[in-house]
C-alpha positions as CSV (number, residue, x, y, z in Angstrom):
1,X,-1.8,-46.1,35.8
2,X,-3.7,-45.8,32.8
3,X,-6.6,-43.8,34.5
4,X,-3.9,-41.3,35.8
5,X,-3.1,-41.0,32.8
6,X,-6.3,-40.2,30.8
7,X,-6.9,-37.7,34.3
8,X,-3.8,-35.7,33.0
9,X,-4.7,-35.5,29.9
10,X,-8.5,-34.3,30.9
11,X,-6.7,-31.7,33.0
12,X,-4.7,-30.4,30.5
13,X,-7.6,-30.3,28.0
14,X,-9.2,-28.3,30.5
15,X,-6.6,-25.5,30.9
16,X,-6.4,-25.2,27.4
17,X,-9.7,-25.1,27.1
18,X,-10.1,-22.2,29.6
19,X,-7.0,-20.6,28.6
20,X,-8.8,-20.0,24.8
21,X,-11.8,-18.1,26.4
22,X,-8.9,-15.5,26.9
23,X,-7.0,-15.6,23.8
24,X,-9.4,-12.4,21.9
25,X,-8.7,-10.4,25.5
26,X,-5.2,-11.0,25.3
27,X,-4.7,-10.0,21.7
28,X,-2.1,-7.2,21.9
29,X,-3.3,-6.6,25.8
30,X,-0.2,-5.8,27.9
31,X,3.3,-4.5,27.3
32,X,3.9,-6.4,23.5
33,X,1.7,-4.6,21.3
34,X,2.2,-5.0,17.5
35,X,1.7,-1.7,16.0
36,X,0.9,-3.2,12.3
37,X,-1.6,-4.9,13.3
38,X,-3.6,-2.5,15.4
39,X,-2.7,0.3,12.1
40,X,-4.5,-3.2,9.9
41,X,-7.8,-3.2,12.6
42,X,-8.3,0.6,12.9
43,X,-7.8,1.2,9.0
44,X,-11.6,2.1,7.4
45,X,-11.2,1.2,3.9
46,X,-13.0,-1.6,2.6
47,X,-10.4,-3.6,0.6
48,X,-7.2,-3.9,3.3
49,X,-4.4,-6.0,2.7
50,X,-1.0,-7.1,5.0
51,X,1.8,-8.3,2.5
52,X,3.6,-9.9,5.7
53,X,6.8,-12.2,5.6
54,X,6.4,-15.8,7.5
55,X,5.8,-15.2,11.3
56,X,5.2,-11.7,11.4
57,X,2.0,-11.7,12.3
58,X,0.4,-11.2,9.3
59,X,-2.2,-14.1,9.3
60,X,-3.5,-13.2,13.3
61,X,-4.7,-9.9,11.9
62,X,-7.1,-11.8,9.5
63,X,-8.4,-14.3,11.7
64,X,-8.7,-11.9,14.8
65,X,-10.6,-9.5,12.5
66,X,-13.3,-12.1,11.3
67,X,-13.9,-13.1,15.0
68,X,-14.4,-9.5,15.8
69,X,-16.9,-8.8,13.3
70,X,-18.7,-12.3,13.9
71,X,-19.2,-11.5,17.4
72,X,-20.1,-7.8,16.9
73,X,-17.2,-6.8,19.2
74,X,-14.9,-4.9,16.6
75,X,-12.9,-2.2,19.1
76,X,-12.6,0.2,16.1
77,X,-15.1,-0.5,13.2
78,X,-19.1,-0.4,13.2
79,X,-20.7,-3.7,14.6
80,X,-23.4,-5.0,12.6
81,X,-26.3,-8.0,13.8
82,X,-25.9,-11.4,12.3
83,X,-22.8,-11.0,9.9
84,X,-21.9,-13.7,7.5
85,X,-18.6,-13.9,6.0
86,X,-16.0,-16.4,4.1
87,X,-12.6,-17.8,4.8
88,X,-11.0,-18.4,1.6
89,X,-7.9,-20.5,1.8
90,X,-5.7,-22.1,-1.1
91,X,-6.5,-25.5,-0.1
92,X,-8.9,-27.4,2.5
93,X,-5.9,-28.7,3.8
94,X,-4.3,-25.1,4.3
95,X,-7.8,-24.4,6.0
96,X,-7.5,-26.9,8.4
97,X,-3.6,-26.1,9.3
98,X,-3.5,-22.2,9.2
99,X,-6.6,-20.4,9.2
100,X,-9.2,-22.6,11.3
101,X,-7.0,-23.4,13.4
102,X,-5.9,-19.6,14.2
103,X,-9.9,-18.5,14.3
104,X,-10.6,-21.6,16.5
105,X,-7.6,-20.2,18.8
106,X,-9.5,-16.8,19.1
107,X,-13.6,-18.0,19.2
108,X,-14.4,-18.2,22.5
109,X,-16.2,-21.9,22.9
110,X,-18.8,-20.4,24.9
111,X,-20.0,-18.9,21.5
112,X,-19.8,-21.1,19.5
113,X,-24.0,-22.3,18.7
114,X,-22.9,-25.0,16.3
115,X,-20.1,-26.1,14.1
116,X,-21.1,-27.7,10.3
117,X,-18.3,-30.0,9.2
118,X,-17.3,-31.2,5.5
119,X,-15.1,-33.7,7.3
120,X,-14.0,-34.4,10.8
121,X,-16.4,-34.9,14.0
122,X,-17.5,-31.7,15.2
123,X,-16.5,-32.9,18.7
124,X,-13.2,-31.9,17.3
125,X,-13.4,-29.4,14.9
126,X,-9.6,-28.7,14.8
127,X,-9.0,-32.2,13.4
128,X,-11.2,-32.0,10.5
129,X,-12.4,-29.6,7.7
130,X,-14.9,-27.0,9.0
131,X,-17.8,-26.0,6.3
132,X,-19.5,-23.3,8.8
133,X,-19.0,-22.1,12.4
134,X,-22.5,-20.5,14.1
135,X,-21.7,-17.6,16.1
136,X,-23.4,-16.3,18.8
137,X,-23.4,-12.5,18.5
138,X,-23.3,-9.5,21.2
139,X,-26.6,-8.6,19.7
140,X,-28.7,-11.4,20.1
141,X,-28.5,-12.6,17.1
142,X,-26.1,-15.3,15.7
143,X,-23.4,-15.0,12.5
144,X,-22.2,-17.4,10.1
145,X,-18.3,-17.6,9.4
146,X,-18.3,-19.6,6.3
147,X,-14.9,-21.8,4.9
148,X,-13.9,-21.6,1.4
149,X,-11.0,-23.1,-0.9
150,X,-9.8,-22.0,-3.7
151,X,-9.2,-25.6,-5.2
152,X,-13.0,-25.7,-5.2
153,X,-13.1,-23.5,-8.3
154,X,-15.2,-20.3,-9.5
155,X,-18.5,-22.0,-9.4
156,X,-18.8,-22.7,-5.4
157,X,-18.2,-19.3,-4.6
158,X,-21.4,-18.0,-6.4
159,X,-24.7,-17.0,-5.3
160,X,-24.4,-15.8,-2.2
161,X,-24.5,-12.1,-0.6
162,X,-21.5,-11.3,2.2
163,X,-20.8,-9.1,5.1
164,X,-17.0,-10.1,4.5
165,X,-14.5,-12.2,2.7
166,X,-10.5,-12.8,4.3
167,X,-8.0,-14.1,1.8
168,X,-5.6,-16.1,3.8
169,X,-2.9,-15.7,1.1
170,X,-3.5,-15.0,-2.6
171,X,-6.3,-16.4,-4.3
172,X,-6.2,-16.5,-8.1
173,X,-8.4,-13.5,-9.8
174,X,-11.3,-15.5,-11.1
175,X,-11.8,-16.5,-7.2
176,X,-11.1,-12.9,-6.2
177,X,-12.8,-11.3,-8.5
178,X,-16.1,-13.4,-7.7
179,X,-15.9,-12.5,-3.8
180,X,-15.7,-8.8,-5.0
181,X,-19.3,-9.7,-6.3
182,X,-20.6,-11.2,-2.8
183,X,-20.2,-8.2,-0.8
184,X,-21.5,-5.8,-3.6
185,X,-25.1,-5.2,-2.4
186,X,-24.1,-5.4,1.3
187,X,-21.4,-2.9,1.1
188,X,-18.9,-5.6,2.6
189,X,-15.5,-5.9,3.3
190,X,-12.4,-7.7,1.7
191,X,-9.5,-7.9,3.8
192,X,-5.6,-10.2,2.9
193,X,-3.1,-11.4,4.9
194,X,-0.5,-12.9,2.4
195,X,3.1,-13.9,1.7
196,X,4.0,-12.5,-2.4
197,X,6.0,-15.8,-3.5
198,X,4.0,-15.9,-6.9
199,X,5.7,-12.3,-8.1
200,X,4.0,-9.7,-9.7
201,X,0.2,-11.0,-10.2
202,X,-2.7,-8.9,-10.2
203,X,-2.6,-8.0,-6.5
204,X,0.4,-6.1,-7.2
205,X,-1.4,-4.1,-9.9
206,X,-4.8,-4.0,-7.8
207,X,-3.2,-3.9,-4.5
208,X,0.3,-2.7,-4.5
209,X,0.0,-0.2,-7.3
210,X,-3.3,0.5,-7.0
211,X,-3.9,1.0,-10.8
212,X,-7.3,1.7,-10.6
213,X,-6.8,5.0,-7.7
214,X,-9.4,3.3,-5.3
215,X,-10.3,5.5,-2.3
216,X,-11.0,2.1,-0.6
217,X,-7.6,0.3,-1.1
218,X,-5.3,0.0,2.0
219,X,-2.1,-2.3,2.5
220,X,1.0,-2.8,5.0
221,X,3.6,-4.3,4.8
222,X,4.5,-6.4,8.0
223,X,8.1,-8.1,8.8
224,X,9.7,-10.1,11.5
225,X,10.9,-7.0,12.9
226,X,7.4,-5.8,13.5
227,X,6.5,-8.5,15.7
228,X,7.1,-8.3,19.0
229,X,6.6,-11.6,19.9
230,X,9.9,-12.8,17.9
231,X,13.3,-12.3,19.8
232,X,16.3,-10.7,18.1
233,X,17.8,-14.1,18.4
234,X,15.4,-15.8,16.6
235,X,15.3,-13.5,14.2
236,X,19.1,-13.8,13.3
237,X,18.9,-17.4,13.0
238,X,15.9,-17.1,10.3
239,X,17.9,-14.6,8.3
240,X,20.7,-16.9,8.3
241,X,18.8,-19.7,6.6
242,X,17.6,-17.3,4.0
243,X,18.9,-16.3,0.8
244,X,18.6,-12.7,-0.3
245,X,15.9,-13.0,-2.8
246,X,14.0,-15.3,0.0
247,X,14.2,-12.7,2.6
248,X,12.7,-10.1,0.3
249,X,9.2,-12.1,0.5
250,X,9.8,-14.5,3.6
251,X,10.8,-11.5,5.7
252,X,9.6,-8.6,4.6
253,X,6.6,-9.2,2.1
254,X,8.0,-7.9,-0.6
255,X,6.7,-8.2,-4.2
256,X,9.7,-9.3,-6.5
257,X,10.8,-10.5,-10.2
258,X,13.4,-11.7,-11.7
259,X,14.8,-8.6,-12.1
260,X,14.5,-6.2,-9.9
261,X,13.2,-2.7,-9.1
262,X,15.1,0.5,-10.8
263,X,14.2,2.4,-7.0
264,X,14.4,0.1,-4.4
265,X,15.7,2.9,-2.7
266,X,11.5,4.4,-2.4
267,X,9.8,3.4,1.1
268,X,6.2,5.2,0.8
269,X,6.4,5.2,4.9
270,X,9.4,7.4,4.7
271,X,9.0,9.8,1.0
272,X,5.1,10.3,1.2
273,X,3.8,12.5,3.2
274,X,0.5,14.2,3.9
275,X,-0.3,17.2,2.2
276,X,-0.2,20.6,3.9
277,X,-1.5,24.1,2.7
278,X,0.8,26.4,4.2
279,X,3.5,26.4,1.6
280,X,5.9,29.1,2.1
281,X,6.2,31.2,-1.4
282,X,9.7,31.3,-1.4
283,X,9.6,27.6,-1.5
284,X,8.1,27.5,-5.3
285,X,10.5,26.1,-7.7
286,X,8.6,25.2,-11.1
287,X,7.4,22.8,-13.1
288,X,8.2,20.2,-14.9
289,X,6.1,18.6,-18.1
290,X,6.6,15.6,-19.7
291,X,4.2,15.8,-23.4
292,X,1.4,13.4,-24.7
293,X,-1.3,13.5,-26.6
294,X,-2.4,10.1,-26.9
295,X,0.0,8.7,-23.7
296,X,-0.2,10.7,-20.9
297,X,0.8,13.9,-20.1
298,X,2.0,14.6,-16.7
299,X,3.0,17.5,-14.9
300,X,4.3,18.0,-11.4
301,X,5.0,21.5,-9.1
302,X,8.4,21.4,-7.4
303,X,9.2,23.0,-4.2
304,X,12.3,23.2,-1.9
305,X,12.9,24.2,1.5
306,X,15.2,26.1,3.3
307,X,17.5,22.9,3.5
308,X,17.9,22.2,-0.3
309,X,14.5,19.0,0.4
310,X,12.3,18.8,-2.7
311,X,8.7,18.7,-1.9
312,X,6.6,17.4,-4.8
313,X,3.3,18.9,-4.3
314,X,1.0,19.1,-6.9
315,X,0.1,16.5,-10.1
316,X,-1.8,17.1,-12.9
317,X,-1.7,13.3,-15.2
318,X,-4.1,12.5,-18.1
319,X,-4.1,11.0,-21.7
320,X,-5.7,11.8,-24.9
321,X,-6.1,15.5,-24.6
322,X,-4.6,18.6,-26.7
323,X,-2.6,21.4,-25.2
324,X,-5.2,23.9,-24.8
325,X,-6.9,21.4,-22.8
326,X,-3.2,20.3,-20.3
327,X,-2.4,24.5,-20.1
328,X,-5.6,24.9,-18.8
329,X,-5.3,22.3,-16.4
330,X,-2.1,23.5,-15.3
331,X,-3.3,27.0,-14.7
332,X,-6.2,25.8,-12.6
333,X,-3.6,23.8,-10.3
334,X,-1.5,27.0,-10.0
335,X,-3.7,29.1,-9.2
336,X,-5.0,27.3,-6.7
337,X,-1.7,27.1,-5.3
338,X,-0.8,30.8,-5.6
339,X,1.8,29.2,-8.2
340,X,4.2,32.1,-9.3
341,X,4.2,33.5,-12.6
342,X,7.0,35.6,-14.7
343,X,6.7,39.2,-15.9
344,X,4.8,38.1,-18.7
345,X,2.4,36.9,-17.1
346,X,3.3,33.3,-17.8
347,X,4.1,29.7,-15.9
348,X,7.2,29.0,-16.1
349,X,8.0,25.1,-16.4
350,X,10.6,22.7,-18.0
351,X,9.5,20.2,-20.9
352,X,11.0,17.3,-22.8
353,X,13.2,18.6,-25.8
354,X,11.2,16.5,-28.3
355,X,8.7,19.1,-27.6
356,X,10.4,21.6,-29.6
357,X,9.7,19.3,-32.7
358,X,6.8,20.4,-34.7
359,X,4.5,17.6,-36.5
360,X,3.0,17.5,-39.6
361,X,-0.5,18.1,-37.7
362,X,0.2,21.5,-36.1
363,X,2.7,24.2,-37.8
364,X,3.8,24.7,-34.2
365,X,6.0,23.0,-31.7
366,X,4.3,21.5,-28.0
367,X,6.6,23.9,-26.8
368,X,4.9,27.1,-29.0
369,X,1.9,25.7,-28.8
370,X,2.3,25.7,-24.5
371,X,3.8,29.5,-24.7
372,X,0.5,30.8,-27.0
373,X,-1.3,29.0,-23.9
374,X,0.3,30.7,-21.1
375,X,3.0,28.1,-20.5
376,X,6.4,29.0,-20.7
377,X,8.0,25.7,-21.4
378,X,11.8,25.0,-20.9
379,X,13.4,22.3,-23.2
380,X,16.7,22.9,-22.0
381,X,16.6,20.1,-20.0
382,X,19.4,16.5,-19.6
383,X,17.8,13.6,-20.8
384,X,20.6,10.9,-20.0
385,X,18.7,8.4,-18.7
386,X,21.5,6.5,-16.4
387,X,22.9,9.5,-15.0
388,X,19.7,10.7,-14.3
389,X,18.4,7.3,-12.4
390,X,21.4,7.9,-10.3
391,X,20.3,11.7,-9.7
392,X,17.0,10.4,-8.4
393,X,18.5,7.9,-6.4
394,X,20.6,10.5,-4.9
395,X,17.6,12.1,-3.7
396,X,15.6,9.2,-2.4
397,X,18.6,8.0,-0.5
398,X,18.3,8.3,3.4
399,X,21.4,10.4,4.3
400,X,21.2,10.5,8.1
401,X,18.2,8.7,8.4
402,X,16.4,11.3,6.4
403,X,15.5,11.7,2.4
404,X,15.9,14.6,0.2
405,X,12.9,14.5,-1.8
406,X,9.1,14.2,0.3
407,X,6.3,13.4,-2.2
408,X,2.6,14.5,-1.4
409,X,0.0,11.3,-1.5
410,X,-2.3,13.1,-3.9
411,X,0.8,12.3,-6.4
412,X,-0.8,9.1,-6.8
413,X,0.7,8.2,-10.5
414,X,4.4,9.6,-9.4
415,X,4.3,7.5,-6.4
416,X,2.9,4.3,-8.8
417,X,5.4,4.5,-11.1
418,X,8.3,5.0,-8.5
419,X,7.0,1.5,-7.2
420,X,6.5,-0.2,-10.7
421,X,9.5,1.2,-12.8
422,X,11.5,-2.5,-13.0
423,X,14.8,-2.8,-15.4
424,X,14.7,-5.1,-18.4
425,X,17.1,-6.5,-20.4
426,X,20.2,-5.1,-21.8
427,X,20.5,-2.9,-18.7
428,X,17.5,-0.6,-19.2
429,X,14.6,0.2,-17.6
430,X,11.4,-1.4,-19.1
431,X,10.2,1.5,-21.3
432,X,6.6,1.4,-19.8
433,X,4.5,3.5,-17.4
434,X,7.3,5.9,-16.6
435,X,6.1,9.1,-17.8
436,X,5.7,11.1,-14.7
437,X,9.5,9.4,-13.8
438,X,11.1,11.3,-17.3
439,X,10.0,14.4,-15.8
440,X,11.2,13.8,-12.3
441,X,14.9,13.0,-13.8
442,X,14.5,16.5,-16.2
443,X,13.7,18.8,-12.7
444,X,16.0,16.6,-10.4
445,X,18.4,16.6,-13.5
446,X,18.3,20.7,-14.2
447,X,18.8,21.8,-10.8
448,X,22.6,20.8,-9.7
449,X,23.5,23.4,-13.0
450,X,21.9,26.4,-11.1
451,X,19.1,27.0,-13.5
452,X,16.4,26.6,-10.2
453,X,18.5,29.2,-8.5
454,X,17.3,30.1,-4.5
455,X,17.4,32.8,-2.6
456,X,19.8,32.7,0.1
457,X,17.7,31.7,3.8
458,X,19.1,33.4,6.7
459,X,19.6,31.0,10.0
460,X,16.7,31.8,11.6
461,X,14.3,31.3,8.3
462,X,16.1,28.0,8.1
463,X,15.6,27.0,11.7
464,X,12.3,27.8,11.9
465,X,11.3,25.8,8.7
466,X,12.9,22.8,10.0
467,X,10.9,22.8,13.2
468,X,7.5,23.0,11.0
469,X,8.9,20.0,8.9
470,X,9.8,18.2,11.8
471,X,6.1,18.8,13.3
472,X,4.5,17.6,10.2
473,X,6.7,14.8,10.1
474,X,5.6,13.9,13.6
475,X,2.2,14.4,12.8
476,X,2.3,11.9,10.2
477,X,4.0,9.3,11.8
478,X,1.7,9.7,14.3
């Protein structure tokens, strides 16, 4: 009986163990393909992330893409001989039960050359703590995927030089920080896959917000929805268990705080778009400036279509300069956008009304100091800050489906501070990093009282811009 039994169980260790030389072939192979995942693979940027719920998939794209690159078999990146690479994961532990377990589901055994162990018997690697796995590469040659934990502390991760690192969740910014220094002289990689349950930490600024404008960040955000491989059933009993606030991260990997974002109503996937050239002229609105000298200045050209959408198309953001220096800026942006001008020769844009005050430095206001410069500046402008939130929430509100305000991605500080702008206490928005936001509310603000007043579109000038915005907006979905 007993030897029956131990033939079953070699049988079924077996089929599993042929069934694995499969799993990498099989990834999103077939009719269930999960589009997030293959938009995470085919991405070029060099510091990726997935902010994923639990179970969305989030944690398959990492390990898929370190067994990719160790074998020299990546379907949509540039292979390279003999990588070598780090896992990091929060804990050895965590190691064991998430992310060496789902690269061991994906390595084919066949090449595997050897297996290093800091605990366990390499026999069974899935039962112990892997150090290093040797991997035999399409090139002849044979990559290291090395194991990391961030309980090791700063030190271990010193020293040496790296094709790749992959956070499995977030590691704290000293670790993080360090890893960015590993793949420095080879040109590497990071890539994350994480859940945000630790609030706004220094991903979100890195990351999320992007403060520094890196070409070479890249994230998605990944849900249960996304993954094909979770029934709607199963889906409504996980909601169920969850409470609000825990579905925001545990579903939809979401960054939150205690309290919560002014425009949750802004989905990047839905009000940034692509930027195209062919502008219509009759489309240009005007301006509108928010001063600074010391803070920021910044200063964004309106549009709006034939069907009342604002089109945000042009930024112009910067601190510590004079007005001389912003009007010239401005001028260069309009005229390479054909911007219009008045009879006199002028810009026409609207300002902040503290710009009319003059300063004991200057015997002029911003606002004369803008007109002498080319600039004529509008101070006639609402300021009321709640009415005005709820003017811009108007407008980023999806009524059939569809927004009425479409912001161009080289907006890059708009679009930050639309993700960042959080309210504080006493019912107020935290007064911080909102500049290019004040002068969103003054244009969004000034137009319902006709003083941005279009020219009437007959219906077939109407039609036909809808169809181009509708083949743009294919084109970036696409």
């Amino acid at each position: 009986m007993n030897d029956l039994i131990y033939k079953i169980l070699e049988i079924e260790a077996e089929q599993k163990r042929r069934k694995s030389f499969r799993n990498l072939e099989n990834y999103n192979s077939g009719d269930k393909v999960h589009l997030k995942q293959v938009a995470f693979h085919k991405c070029p940027k060099k510091n990726r992330w997935v902010f994923g719920g639990n179970r969305s998939g989030k944690t398959e794209c990492g390990a898929v893409e370190t067994v990719y690159t160790a074998l020299g078999v990546h379907p949509y990146r540039k292979n390279r001989k003999d990588t070598f690479g780090w896992v990091v994961s929060l804990s050895q532990q965590v190691q064991r039960d998430v992310a060496q377990k789902k690269i061991l589901h994906y390595l084919n055994p066949s090449k595997i050359e050897g297996i290093t162990m800091l605990s366990g018997k390499k026999e069974s690697p899935e039962y112990g703590v892997i150090d290093q796995i040797r991997v035999k590469n399409v090139f002849g040659g044979v990559s290291v995927i090395g194991f990391k934990s961030c309980d090791q502390g700063r030190e271990k991760f010193q020293g040496s030089s790296l094709d790749y690192v992959w956070f499995d969740e977030e590691p704290p910014k000293d670790i993080y920080d360090e890893c960015k220094m590993r793949v420095l002289d080879k040109k590497g990689d990071i890539f994350g896959t994480m859940t945000p349950l630790k609030g706004l930490t220094f991903i979100y600024d890195e990351i999320f917000l992007n403060s520094g404008n890196s070409a070479e960040v890249w994230y998605e955000f990944m849900e249960w929805a996304d993954n094909p491989y979770l029934d709607e059933e199963e889906i409504k009993n996980l909601t169920a268990s969850l409470s609000p606030d825990q579905l925001e991260s545990r579903r939809y990997g979401r960054f939150r705080e205690s309290v919560g974002l002014v425009y949750p109503e802004f989905d990047e996937n839905f009000h940034v778009i692509e930027p195209f050239s062919d502008i219509p002229d009759e489309w240009q609105d005007v301006i509108s400036i928010d001063p600074g000298l010391n803070n920021p200045l910044s200063a964004h050209w309106y549009c709006v279509d034939g069907d009342d959408n604002v089109y945000v198309v042009a930024e112009h953001f910067e601190a510590g300069k004079d007005v001389i220096y912003h009007s010239e800026k401005i001028k260069e942006i309009s005229d390479r956008l054909g911007w219009k001008k008045d009879g006199s020769g002028r810009i026409r844009a609207l300002i902040d009304s503290a710009a009319n005050q003059k300063t004991l430095a200057s015997e002029k206001s911003v606002t004369e100091l803008f007109y002498d410069n080319g600039i004529l500046a509008d101070p006639r402008v609402n300021k009321d800050l709640f009415s005005g939130i709820q003017t811009v929430k108007g407008y980023l509100g999806k009524n059939n489906g569809k927004p009425d305000i479409y912001i161009f991605k080289t907006c890059v500080n708009l679009i930050r501070e639309l993700k960042s702008y959080w309210w504080g206490e006493g019912e107020r928005p935290k007064k911080y990093d909102d500049h290019a936001l004040d002068e969103l509310r003054y244009y969004l603000m000034t137009r319902p009282k006709g003083v941005t007043e279009k020219p009437q579109k007959s219906f077939i000038q109407k039609h036909k811009e809808r169809l181009c915005r509708q083949i743009r907006n294919e084109k970036r979905h696409y």
